[in-house]
C-alpha positions as CSV (number, residue, x, y, z in Angstrom):
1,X,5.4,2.6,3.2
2,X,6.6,4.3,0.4
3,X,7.9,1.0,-1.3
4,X,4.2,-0.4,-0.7
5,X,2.9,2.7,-2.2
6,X,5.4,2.2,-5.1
7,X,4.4,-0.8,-6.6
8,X,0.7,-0.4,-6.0
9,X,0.5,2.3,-8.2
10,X,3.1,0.8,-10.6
11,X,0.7,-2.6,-10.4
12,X,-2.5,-0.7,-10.7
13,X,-1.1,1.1,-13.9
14,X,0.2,-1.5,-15.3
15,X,-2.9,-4.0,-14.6
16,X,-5.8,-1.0,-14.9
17,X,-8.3,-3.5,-13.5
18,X,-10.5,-0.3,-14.4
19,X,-9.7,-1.0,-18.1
20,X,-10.7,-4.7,-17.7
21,X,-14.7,-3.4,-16.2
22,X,-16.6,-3.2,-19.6
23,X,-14.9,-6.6,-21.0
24,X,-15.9,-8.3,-17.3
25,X,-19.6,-6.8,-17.7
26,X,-19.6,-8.6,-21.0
27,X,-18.7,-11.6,-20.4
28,X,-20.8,-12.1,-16.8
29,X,-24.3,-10.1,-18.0
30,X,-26.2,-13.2,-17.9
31,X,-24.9,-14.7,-14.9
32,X,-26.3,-14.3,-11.0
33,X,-24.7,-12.0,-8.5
34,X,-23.6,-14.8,-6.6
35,X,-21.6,-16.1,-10.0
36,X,-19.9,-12.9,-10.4
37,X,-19.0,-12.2,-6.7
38,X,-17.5,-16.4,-7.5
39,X,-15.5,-14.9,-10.8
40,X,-14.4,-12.0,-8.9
41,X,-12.7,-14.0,-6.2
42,X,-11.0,-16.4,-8.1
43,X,-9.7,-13.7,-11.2
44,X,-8.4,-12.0,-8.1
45,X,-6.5,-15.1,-6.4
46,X,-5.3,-16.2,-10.4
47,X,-4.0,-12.9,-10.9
48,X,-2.2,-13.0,-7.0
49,X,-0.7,-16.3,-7.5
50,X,0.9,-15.1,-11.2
51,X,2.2,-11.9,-10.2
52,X,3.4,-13.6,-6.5
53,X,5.3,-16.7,-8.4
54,X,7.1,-14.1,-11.2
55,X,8.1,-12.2,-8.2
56,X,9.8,-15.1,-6.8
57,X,10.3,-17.8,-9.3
58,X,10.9,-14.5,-12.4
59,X,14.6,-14.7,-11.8
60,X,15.6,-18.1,-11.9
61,X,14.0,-18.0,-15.5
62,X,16.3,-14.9,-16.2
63,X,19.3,-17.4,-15.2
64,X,17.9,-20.0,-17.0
65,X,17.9,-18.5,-20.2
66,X,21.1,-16.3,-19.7
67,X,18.7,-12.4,-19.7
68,X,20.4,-9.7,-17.9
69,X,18.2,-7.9,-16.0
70,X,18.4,-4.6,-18.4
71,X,17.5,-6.6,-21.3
72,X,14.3,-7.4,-19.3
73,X,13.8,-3.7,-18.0
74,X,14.4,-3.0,-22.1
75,X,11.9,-5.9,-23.3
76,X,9.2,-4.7,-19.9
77,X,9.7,-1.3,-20.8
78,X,8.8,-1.6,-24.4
79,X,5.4,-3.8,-23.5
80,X,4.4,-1.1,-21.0
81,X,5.0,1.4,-23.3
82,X,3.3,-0.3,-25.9
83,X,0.7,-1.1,-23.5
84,X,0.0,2.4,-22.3
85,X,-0.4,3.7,-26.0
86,X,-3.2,0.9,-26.6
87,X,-5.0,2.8,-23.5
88,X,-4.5,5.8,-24.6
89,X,-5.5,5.1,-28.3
90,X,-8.8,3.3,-27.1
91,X,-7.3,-0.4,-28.7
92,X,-6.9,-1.5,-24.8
93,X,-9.2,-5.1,-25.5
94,X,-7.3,-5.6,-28.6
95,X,-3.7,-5.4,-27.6
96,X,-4.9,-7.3,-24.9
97,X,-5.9,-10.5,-26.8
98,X,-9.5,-10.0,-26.5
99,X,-11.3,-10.4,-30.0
100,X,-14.6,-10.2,-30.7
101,X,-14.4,-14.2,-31.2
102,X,-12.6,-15.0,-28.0
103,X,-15.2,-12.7,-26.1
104,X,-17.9,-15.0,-27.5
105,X,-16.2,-17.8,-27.0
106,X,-15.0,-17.3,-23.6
107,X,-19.1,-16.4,-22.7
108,X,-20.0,-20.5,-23.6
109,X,-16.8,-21.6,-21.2
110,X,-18.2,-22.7,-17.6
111,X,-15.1,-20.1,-15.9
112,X,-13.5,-17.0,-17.4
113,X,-11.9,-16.3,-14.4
114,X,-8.2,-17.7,-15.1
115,X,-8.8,-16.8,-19.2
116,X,-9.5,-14.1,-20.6
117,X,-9.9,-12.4,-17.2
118,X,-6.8,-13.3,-15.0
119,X,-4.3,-13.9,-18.5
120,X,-4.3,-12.1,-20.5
121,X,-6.7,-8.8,-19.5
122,X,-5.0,-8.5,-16.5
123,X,-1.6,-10.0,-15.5
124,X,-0.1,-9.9,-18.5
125,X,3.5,-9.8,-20.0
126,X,4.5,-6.2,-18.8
127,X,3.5,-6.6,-14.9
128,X,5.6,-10.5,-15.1
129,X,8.4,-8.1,-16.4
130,X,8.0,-5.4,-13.9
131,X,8.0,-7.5,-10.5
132,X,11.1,-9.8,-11.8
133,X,13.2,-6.2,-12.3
134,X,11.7,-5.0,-9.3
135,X,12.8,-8.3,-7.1
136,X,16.5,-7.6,-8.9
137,X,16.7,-4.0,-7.2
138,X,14.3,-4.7,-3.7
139,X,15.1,-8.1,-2.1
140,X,16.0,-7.5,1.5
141,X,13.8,-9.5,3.5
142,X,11.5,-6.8,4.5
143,X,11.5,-5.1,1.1
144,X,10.1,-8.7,0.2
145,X,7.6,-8.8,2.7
146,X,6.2,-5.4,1.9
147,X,5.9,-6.2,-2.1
148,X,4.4,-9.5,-1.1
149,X,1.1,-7.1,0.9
150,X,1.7,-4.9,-2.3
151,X,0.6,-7.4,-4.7
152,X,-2.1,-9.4,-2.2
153,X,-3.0,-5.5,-2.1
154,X,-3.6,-5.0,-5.8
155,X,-5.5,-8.2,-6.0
156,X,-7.9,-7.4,-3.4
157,X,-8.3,-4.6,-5.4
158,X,-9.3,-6.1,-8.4
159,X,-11.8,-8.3,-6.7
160,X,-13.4,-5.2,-5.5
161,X,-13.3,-3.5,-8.5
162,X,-14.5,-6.5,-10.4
163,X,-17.4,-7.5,-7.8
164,X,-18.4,-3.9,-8.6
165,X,-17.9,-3.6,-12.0
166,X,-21.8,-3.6,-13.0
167,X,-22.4,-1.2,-10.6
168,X,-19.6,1.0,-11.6
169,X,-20.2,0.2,-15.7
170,X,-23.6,2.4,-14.5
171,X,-21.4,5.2,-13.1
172,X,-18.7,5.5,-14.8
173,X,-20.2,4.9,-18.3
174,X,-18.3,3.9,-21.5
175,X,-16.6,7.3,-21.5
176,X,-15.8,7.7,-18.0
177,X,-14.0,4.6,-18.4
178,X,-12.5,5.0,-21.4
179,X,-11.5,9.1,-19.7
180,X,-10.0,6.9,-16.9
181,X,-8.0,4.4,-19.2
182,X,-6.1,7.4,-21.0
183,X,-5.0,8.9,-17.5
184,X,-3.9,5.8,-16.7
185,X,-2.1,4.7,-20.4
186,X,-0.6,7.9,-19.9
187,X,1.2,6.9,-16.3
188,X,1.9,3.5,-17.7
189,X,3.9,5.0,-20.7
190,X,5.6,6.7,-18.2
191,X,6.8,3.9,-15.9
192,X,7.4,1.9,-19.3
193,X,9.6,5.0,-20.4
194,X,11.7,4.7,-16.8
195,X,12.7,1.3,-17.0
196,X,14.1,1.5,-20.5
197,X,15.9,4.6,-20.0
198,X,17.4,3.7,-16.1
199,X,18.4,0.1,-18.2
200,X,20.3,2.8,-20.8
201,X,21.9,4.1,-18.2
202,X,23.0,1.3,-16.6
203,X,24.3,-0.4,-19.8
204,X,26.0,2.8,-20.9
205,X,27.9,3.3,-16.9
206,X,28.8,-1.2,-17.2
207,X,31.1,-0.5,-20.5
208,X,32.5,2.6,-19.6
């Protein structure tokens, strides 16, 4: 339970499908309910199937390409970080890949729910990172199996919060949102923080 508990919160930080509520409201204001319950599942299954084949496929690319796993908890680290200052800052949408111009252009495409929505807003270079160094230190059969409901969790999750996000937009507001985002950038520095230094660490004990 505690591993489950773990990565959701690591996922959720990381993701902040709350962060992603004001761009989703954007993009989907003219469409029907029905449309956006539609765009909510599939964001939600795009974002599962990403985050479940970097789990599993993440470190036969490491191989591939000769990266040892603490250059990727370095490289992962250094996003997150990177990503966590852009929520706290307020420049979420734009680190994120989301101009102005892709907003309005994404609004003519017939489905935003693979791009902008599913990559980049949401599963986007730091959690790809995260899960391959998680798989590297958890890959005993049930550890995999509990990840595995971890990240079908997180994407239930987002369909939720997406298939809400109008209703919450109303709520929340822009600054509860923003308020939210901060909290949140200021656990993802955190977990960004963590992986570079236990990579450090780990580096530093290998040459001694």
């Amino acid at each position: 339970m505690d591993l489950f508990i773990y990565l959701f919160v690591a996922l959720f930080s990381v993701l902040n499908p709350i962060g992603t509520v004001p761009i989703f409201v954007g993009l989907t204001q003219n469409d029907t309910k029905k449309e956006r319950s539609r765009i909510s599942l599939w964001t939600a299954i795009n974002v599962f199937i990403i985050l479940i084949v970097s789990f599993f496929i993440g470190q036969y690319v490491l191989i591939f390409f000769g990266i040892s796993i603490d250059a990727l908890r370095i490289a992962g680290g250094i996003i997150i970080v990177n990503s966590g200052f852009s929520l706290l800052s307020g420049k979420f949408t734009k680190k994120r890949g989301i101009s102005k111009k892709a907003e309005t252009d994404a609004q003519k495409r017939n489905d935003i729910a693979l791009t902008p929505l599913a990559i980049p807003m949401l599963a986007g270079p730091g959690s790809i990172s995260l899960l391959i160094a998680f798989y590297q230190e958890h890959n005993e059969t049930m550890e995999i199996i509990i990840s595995s409901f971890a990240i079908l969790a997180i994407a239930f999750t987002i369909f939720i919060i997406l298939r809400s996000a109008h209703y919450l937009a109303k709520i929340l507001g822009a600054s509860g949102i923003v308020a939210i985002s901060r909290i949140v950038g200021f656990i993802v520095i955190a977990i960004g923080i963590q992986y570079i230094v236990s990579a450090i660490i780990n580096i530093i004990k290998t040459n001694l």
